[in-house]
BADODREN-63120 format. One record per atom (N, C-alpha, C, O): residue in three letters; x, y, z. Coordinates in pm, whole numbers, plus 50000, padded with zeros to 5 digits. Example, Ala and Ser with C-alpha at 12.3 -4.5 7.8 and 13.67 -1.06 7.14 Angstrom:
ALA513194943150780
ALA512304955050780
ALA513204967050780
ALA514244966850846
SER512854977550708
SER513674989450714
SER512905000350787
SER513415011450804
This chain:
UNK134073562785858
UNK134363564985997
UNK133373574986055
UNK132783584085996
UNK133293570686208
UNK132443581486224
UNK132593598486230
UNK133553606186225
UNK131563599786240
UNK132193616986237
UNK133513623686325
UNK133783618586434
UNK134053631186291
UNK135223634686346
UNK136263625086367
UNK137123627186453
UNK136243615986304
UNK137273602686361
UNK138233607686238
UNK139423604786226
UNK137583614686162
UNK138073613485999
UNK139733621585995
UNK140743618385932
UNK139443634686103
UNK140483639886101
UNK141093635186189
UNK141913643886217
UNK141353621086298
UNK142153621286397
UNK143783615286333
UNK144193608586238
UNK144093619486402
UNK145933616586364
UNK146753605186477
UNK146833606286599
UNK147183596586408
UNK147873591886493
UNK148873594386585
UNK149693603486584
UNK148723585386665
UNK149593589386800
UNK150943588386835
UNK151143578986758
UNK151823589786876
UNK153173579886933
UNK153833593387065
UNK153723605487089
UNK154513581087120
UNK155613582587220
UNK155853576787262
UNK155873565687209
UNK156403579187445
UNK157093563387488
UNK156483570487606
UNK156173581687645
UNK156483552887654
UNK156033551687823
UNK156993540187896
UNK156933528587854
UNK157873543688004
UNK158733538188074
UNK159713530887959
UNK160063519387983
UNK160243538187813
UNK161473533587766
UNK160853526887625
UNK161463523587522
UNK159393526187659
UNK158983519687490
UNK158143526087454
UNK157173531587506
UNK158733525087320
UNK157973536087217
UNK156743527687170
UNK156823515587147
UNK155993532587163
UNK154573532287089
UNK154113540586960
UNK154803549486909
UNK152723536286909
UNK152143545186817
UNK150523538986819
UNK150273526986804
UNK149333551386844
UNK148373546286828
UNK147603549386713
UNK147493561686711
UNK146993544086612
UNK145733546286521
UNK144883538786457
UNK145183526986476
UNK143893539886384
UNK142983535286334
UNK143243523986262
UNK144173522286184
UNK142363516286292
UNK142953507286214
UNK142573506286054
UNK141403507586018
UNK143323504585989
UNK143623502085789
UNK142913489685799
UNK142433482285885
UNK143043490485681
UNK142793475285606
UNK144353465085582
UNK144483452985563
UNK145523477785593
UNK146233466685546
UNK146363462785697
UNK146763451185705
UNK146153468585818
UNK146193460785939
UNK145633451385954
UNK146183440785983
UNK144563452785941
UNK143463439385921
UNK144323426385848
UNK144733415185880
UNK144303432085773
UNK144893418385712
UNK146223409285784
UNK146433397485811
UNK146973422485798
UNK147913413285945
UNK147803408686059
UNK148493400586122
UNK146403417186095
UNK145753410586224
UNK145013397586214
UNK144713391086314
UNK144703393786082
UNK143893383186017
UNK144673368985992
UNK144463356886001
UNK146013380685947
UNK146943367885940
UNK147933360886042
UNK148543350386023
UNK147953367986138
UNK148793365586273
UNK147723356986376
UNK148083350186472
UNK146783358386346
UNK145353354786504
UNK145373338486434
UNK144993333686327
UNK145923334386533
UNK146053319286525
UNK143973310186575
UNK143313300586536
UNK143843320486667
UNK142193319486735
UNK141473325486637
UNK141713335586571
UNK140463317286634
UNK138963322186547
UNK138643331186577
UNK138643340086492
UNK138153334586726
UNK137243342786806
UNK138103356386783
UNK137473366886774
UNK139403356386775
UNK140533370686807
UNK140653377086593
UNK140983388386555
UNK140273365086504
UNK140233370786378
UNK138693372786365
UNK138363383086306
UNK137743365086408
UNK136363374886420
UNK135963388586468
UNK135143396686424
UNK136933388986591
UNK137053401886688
UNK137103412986567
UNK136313421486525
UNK138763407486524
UNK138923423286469
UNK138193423186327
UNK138043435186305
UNK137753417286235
UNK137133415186145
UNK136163420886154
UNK135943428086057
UNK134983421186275
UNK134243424986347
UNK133783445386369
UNK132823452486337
UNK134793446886422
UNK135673454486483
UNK135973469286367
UNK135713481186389
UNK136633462586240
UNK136843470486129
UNK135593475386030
UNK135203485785976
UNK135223462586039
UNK133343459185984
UNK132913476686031
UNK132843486185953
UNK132683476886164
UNK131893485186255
UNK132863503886247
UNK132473514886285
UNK133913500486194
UNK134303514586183
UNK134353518386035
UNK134303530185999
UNK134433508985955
UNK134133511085804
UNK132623517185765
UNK132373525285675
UNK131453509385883
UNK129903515585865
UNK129863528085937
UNK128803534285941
UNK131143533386007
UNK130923545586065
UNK130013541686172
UNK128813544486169
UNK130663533886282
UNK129753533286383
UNK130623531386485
UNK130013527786586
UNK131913532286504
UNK133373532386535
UNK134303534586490
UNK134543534886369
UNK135363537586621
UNK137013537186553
UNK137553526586604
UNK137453525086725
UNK138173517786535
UNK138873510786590
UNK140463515186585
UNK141203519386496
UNK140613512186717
UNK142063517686802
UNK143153507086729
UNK142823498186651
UNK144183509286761
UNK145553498286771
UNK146463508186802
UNK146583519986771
UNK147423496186908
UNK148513503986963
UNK149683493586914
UNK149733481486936
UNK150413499886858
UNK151543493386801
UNK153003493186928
UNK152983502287010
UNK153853485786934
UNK155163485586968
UNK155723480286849
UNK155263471286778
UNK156673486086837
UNK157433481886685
UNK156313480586560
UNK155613488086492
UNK156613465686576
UNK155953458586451
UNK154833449086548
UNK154023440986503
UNK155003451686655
UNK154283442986744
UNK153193449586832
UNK153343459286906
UNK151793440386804
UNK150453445386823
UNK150263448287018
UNK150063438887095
UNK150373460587057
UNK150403459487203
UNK149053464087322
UNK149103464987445
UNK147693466787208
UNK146913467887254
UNK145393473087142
UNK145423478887034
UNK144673470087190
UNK143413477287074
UNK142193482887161
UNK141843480187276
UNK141863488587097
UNK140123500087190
UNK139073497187024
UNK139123493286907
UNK138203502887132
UNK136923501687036
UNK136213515987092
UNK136113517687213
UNK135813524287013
UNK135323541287069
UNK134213538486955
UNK134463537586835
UNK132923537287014
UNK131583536986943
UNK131463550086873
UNK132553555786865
UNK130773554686837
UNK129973566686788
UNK128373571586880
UNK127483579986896
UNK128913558986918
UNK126993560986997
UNK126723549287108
UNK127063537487099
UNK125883556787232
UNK126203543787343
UNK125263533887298
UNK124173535487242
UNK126103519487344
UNK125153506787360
UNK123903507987477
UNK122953500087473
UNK123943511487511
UNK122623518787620
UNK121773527487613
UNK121983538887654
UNK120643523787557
UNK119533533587510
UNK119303543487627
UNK118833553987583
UNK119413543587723
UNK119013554787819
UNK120443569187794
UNK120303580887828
UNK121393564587742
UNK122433573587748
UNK122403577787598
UNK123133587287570
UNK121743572687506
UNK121973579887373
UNK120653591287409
UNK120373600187329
């Protein structure tokens, strides 16, 4: 992971009555995200996605509800835009 990602801690609370939790994504997520993505393009995504925070070149986000996937981020390490790195 990239630097400082190492110590981040996951998240939770609630917003308007539902609880959440946000963090990094595992491997054993992956694998449920691998096994639930009925679409190619959405198991490449995160396949993708984990790839890029395992080389330490991201974090990949997930926001959980329950047991149920309610959102994901991608936080580079470094901009895609050579004028801003």
């Amino acid at each position: 992971m990239p630097h400082g990602y190492e110590a981040a801690q996951p998240a939770s609370g609630t917003i308007s009555g539902v609880r959440y939790s946000i963090r990094p994504c595992s491997a054993a997520d992956l694998a449920r995200l691998l096994g639930a993505a009925p679409d190619p393009r959405d198991a490449r995504h995160h396949a993708e996605r984990f790839g890029m925070q395992e080389a330490g070149q991201a974090a990949y986000l997930l926001a959980w509800s329950g047991e149920e996937l309610a959102g994901r981020c991608t936080v580079l390490a470094a901009s895609k835009y050579e004028k801003v790195r």
